[in-house]
C-alpha positions as CSV (number, residue, x, y, z in Angstrom):
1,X,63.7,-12.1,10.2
2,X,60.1,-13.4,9.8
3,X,57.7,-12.2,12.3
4,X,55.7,-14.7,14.1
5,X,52.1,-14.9,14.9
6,X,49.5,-16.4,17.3
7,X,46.1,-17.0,16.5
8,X,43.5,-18.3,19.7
9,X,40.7,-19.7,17.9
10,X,40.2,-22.0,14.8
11,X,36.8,-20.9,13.5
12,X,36.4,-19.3,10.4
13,X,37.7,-16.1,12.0
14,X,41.2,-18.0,13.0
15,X,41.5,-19.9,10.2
16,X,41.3,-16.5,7.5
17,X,43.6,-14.5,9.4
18,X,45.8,-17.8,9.1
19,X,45.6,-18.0,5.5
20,X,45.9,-14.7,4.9
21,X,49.2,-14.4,7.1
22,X,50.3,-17.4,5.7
23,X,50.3,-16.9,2.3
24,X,52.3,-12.9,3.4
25,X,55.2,-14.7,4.5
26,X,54.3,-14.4,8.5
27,X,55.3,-17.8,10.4
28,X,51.7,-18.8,12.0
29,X,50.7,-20.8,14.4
30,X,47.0,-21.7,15.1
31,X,45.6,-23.1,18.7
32,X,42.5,-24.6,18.7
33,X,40.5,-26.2,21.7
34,X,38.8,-28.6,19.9
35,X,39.9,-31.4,18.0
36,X,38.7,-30.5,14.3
37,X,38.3,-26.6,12.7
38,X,35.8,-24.4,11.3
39,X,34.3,-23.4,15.1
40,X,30.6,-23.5,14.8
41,X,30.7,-23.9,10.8
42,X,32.0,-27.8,10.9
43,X,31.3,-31.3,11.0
44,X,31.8,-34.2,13.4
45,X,31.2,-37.9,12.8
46,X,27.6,-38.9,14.0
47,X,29.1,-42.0,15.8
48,X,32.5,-41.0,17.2
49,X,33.6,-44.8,18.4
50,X,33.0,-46.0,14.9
51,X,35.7,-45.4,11.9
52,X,33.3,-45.9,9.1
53,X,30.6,-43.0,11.1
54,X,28.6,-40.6,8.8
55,X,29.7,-37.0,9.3
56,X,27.1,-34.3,9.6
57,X,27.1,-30.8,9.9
58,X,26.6,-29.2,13.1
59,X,24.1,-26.8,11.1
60,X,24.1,-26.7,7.4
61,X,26.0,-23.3,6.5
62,X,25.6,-21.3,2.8
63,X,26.8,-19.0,1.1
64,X,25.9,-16.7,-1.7
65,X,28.0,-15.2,-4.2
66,X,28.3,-11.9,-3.1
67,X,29.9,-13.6,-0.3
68,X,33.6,-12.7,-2.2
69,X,36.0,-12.5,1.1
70,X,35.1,-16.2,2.3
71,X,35.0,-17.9,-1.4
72,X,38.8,-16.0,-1.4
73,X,39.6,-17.9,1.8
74,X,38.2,-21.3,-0.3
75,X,40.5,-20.7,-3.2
76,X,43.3,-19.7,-1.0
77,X,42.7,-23.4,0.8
78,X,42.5,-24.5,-2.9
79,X,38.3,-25.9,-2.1
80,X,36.5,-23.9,-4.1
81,X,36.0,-26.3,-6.3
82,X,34.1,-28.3,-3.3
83,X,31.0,-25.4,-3.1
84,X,28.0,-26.3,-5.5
85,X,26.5,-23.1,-6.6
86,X,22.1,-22.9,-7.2
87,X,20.8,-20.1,-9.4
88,X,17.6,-21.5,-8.5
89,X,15.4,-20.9,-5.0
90,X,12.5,-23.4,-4.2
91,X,9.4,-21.8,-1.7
92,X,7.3,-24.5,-1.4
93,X,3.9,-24.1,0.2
94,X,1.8,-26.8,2.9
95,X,0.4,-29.0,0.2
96,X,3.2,-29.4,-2.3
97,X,3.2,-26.3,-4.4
98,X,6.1,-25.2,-5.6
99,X,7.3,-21.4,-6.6
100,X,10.6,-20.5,-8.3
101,X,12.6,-17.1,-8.1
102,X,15.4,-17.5,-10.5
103,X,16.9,-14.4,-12.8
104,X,15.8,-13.6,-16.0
105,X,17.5,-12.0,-19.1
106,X,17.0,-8.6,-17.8
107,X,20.2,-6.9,-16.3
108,X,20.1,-6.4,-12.3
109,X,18.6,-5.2,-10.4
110,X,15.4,-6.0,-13.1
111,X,16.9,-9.5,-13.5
112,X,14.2,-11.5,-11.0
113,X,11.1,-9.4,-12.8
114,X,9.8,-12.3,-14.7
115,X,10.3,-15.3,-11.9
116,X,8.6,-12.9,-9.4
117,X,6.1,-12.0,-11.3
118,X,5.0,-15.8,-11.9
119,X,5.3,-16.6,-7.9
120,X,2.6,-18.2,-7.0
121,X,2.5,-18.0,-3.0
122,X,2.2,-14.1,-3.2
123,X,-0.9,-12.1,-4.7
124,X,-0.4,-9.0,-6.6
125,X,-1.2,-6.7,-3.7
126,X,1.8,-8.6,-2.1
127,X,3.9,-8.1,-4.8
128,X,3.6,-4.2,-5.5
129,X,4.2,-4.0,-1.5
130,X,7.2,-6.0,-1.6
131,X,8.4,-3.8,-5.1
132,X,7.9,-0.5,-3.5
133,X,10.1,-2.0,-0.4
134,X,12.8,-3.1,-3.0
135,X,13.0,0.5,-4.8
136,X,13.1,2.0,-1.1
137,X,15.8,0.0,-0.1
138,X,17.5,1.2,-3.4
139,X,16.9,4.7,-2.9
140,X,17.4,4.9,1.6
141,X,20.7,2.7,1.0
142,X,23.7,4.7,2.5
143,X,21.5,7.6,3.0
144,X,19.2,7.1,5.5
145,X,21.4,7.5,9.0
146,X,18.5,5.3,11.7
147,X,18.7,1.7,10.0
148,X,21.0,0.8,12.6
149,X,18.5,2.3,15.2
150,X,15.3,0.6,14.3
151,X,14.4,-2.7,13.7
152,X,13.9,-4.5,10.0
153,X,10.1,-5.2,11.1
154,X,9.6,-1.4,12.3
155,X,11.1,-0.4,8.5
156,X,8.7,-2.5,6.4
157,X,5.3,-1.6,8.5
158,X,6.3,1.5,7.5
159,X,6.4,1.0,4.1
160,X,3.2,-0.9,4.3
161,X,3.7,-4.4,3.9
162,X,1.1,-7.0,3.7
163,X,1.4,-9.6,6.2
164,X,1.9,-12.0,4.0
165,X,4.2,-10.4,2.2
166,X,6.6,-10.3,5.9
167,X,5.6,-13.5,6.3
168,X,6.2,-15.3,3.2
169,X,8.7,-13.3,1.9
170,X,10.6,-10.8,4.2
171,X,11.3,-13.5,6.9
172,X,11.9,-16.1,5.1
173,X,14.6,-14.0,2.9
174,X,16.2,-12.5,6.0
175,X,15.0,-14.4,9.4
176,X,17.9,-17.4,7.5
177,X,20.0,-15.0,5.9
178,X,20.6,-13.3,9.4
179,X,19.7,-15.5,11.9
180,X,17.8,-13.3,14.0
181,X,13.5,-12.3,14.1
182,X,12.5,-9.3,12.1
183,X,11.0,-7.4,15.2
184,X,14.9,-7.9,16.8
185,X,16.8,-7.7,13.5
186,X,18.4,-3.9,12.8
187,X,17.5,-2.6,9.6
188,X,20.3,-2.0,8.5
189,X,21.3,-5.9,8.1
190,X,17.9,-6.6,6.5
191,X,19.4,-3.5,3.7
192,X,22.9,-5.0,3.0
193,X,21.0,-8.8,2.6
194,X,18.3,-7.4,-0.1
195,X,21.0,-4.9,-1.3
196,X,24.0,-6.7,-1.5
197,X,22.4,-10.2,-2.6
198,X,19.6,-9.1,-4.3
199,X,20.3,-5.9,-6.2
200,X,23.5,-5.1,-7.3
201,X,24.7,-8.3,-9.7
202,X,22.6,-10.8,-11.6
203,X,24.8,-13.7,-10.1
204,X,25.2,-12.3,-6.4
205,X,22.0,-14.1,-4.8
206,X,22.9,-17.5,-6.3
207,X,23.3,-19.7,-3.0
208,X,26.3,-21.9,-2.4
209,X,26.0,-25.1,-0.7
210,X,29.2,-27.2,0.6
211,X,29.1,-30.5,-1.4
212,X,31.4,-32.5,1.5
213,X,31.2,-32.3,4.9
214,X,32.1,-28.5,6.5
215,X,35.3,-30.2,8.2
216,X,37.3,-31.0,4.9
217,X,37.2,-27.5,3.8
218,X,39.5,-27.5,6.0
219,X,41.9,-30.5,6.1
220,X,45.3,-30.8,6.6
221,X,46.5,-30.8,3.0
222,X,44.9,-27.7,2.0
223,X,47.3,-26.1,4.8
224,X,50.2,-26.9,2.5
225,X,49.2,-24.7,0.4
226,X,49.2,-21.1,2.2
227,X,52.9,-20.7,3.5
228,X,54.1,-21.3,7.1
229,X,50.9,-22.2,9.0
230,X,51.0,-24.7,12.3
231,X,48.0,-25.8,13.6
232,X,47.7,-27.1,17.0
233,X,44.4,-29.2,17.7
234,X,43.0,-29.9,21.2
235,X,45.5,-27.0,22.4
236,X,43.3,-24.0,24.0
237,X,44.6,-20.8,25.0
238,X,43.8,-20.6,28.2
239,X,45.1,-17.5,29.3
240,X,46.2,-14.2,27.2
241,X,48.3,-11.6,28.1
242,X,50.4,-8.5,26.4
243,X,53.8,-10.5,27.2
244,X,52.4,-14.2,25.4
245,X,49.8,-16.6,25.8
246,X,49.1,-19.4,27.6
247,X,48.5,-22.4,25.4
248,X,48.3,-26.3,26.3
249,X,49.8,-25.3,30.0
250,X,52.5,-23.8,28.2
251,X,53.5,-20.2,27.9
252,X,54.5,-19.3,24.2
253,X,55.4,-15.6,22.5
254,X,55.1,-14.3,18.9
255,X,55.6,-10.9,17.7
256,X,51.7,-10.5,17.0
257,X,48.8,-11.9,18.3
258,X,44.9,-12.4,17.2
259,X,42.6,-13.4,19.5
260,X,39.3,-15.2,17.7
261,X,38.2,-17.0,20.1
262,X,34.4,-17.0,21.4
263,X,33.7,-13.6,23.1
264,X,32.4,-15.3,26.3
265,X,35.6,-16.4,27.0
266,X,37.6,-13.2,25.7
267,X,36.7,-12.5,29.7
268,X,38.3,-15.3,31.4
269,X,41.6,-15.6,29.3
270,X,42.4,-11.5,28.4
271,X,40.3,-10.0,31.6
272,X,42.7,-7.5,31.6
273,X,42.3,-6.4,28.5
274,X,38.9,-5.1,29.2
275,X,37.0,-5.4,26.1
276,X,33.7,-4.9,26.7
277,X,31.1,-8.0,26.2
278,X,27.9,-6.7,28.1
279,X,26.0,-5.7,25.3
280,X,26.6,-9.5,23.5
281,X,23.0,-11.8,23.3
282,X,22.3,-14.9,20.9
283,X,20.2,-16.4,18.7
284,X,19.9,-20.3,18.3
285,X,19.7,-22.6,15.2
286,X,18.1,-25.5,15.3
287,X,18.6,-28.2,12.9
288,X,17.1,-31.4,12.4
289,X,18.6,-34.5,10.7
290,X,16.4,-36.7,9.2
291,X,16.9,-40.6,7.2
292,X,14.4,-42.5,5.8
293,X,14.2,-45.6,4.1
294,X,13.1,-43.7,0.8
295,X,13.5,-41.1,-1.3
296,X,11.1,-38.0,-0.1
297,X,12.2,-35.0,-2.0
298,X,14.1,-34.6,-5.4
299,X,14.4,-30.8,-5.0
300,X,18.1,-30.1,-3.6
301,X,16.9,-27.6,-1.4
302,X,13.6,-25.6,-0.3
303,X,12.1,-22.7,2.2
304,X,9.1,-24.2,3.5
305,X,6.5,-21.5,4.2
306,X,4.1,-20.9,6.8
307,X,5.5,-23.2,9.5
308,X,8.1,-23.7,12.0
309,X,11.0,-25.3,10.0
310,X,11.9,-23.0,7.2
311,X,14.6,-24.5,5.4
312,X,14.6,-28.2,3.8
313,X,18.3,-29.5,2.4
314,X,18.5,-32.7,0.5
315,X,22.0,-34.2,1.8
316,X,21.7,-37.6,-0.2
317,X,19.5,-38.3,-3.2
318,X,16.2,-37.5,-1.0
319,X,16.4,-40.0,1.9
320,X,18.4,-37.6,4.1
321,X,17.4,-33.8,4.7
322,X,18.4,-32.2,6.7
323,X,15.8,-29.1,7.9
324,X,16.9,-25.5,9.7
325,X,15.2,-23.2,12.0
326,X,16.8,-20.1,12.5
327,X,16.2,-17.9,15.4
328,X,15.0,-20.7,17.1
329,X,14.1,-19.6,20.7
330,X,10.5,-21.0,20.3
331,X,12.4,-24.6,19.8
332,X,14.9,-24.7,23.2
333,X,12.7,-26.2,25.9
334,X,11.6,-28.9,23.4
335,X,12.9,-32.3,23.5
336,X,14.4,-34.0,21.3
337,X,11.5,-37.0,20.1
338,X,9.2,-33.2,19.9
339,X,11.7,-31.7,17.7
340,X,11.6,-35.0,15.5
341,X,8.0,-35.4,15.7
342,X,7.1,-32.0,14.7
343,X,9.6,-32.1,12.2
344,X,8.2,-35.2,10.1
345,X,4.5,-33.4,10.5
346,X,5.8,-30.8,9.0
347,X,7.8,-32.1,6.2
348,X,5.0,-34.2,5.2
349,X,2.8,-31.4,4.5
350,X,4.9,-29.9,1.7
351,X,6.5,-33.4,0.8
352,X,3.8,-36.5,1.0
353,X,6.5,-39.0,0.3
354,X,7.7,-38.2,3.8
355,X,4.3,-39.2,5.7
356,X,4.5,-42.7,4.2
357,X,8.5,-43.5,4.5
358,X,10.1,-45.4,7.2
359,X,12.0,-43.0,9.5
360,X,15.8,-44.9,9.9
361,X,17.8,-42.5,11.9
362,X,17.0,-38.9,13.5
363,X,19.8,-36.9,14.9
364,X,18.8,-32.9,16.5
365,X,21.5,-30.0,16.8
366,X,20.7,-26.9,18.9
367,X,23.7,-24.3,18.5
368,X,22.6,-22.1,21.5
369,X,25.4,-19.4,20.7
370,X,24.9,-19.9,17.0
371,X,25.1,-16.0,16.3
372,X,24.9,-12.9,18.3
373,X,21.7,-11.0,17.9
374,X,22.1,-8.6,15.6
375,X,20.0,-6.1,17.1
376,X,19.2,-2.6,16.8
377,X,21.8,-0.5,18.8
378,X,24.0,-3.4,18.5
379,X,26.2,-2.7,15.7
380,X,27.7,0.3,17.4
381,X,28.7,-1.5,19.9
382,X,30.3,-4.0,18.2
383,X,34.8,-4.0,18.9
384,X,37.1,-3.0,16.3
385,X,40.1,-5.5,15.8
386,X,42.7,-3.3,17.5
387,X,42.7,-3.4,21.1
388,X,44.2,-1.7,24.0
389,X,47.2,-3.9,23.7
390,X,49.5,-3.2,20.1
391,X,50.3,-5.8,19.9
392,X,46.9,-8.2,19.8
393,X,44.0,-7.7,17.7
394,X,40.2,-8.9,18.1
395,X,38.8,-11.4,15.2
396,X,35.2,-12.8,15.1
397,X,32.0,-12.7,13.6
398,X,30.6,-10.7,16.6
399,X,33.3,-7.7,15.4
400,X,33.0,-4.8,13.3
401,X,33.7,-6.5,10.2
402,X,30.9,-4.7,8.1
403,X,28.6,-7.8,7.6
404,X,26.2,-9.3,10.0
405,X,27.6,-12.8,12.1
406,X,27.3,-14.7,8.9
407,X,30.8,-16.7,7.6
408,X,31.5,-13.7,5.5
409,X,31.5,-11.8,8.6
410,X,34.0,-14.1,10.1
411,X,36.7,-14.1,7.2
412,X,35.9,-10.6,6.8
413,X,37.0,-9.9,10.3
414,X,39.8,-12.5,9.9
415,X,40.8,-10.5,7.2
416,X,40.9,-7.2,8.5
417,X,43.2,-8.9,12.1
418,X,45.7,-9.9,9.6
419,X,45.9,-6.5,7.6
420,X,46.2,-5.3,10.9
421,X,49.0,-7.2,12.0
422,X,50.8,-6.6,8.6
423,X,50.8,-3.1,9.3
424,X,52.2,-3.2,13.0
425,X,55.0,-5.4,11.5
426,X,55.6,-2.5,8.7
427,X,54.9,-4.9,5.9
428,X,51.7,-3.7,5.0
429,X,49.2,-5.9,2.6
430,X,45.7,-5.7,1.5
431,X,43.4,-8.9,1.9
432,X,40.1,-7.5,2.1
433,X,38.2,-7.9,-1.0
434,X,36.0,-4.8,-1.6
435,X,31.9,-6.4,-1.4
436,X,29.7,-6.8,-4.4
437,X,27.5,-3.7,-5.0
């Protein structure tokens, strides 16, 4: 007989686990509050009423290639093909100049020597600092036992970094890569960032961008493709307990269960089930959409140093970027016509085509709950996807899945549910991809 499963939550944590059960022969079926997928990694037409809308991410998302578990979960979908992969990264300074870090010839982890040794936004006392941090983080990885306990700022004053090394290099490496400020960061995610996408491969930095619109990663014809999967839209799980689920107003049963649904409302639909949430805070994203009547940029993308928005991303041939600030806090009691305004001062100071074009459109995005802080203390705190119930296990970002609350993190955790249910049901299978490095 084919054992059934119930997955709360279509994020990338829901949909992985999905997939993964899927394609193992387990009937699935997927319940998701909302009417489209991917949780906070998606897209949604700018103008609902209108057929013909623009669709924009909510934030844009990326990936690198070390990030092996969650371009598994694109192949499985069969969109792999849909990700546009950059070995190049852009740090553009106020005023226009531009610096390159691409790989060289040299095998890893020597493969950025000559690129970094040509950046021009850091001086050479900047760059021995930030090369006796690198051959640290080489020689402390998996050995030193506090990483966890201190913060990623507390690690490189130690190893005497410039300020303008932190500022130009450190934060805006991990402040993105983790979402999360480098005095409230753990060390020990700032490691596996440098580490993992930085160090152990010549190709595992290279950054993926999504070349359509998040929400047709994950369209209904690429469900076809991974076995018996249902998925119910506009269906939450409102209530969770070890006998079923309450779905839609109705009560439904499976053999297995995953709950991946947002952890502040694992509370109010399993309260019973007493997982523990106190420890949980976030960190925001802000991003800020921006059309003008000309082109402003040719680069695809950027990191814009020494201001508020970090990241530039050039959506269509230059008249639409869209620009990120991570760990946004500073950003949440601003309005929206500040967010815009600062935004256009900004981008005109690395890209002068922008002071003189015509602004079209503007549209602003604050994900409040974009991440959970990954703070110091916090990781051993984090759940582990069994729970006090056999037969339900725990999937999210916010889980011990290994990675920080990055999509890797998500499918990872998806991942590691659905091994889990595969071994309660006896029919044991490995989905987890061991990590780069």
């Amino acid at each position: 007989m084919t054992p059934s499963v119930i997955i709360a939550g279509g994020g990338l944590a829901g949909l992985s686990a999905a997939a993964a059960l899927g394609s193992a022969g387990f009937k699935v079926d997927l319940f998701e509050a909302r009417p489209f997928l991917g949780g906070r990694a998606t897209s949604f037409p700018l103008s609902p009423s209108d057929p013909d809308s623009e669709c924009i991410d909510n934030c844009q998302h990326v990936l690198l290639r070390c990030c092996v578990n969650l371009l598994d979960f694109y192949r499985r979908l069969g969109v792999a093909d849909r990700i546009r992969f950059y070995s190049d990264f852009h740090f553009v300074e106020p005023g226009g100049r531009v610096s390159v870090l691409t790989r060289g010839a040299l095998p890893a982890p020597l493969h950025f020597a000559g690129s970094f040794a040509r950046l021009k936004f850091l001086d050479a006392r900047d760059k021995l600092a930030i090369l006796r941090a690198l051959a640290a983080i080489r020689k402390e990885s998996g050995r030193r036992t506090d990483l966890d306990g201190i913060s990623m700022l507390d690690w490189l004053l130690e190893k005497e970094q410039t300020p303008r090394a932190v500022g130009r290099f450190w934060s805006q490496v991990l402040v993105s890569a983790v979402n999360e400020e480098l005095n409230r960061m753990a060390a020990s995610h700032g490691f596996q960032v440098i580490h993992t996408g930085f160090l152990s491969s010549r190709t595992a930095y290279e950054m993926g961008v999504p070349a359509v619109p998040l929400a047709r990663l994950y369209e209904p014809d690429a469900w076809t493709r991974v076995g018996d999967v249902s998925i119910h839209l506009r269906c939450p799980v409102e209530c969770i307990r070890p006998e079923g689920v309450e779905a839609g107003g109705q009560q439904r049963q499976a053999d297995y269960y995953i709950c991946a649904i947002p952890p502040d409302r694992l509370a109010t639909a399993a309260p019973a089930l007493g997982v523990d949430t106190s420890w949980l805070s976030y960190s925001p994203i802000t991003s800020i959409h921006l059309w003008f009547d000309r082109p402003v940029t040719g680069l695809p993308h950027a990191t814009l140093l020494d201001r508020t928005i970090q990241w530039m991303f050039n959506k269509s041939e230059g008249r639409y970027v869209q620009l990120v600030v991570s760990a946004s806090r500073s950003l949440v009691d601003l309005g929206r016509n500040q967010l815009i305004e600062m935004a256009r001062r900004e981008l005109a100071e690395f890209f002068p085509e922008a002071r003189y074009a015509g602004l079209r459109q503007a549209h602003v995005i604050k994900e409040l709950h974009a991440t959970y802080s990954a703070a110091p203390g916090a990781g051993s705190l984090r759940p582990d996807t069994a729970t006090a119930w056999p037969k339900l296990f725990l999937a999210g970002d916010w889980t011990r899945s290994g990675w920080p609350a990055t999509m890797e993190g998500a499918v990872r955790s998806g991942y590691r549910a659905a091994e889990a249910v595969t071994r309660a049901a006896g029919r044991p299978q490995r989905f987890l991809l061991p990590g780069v490095g």
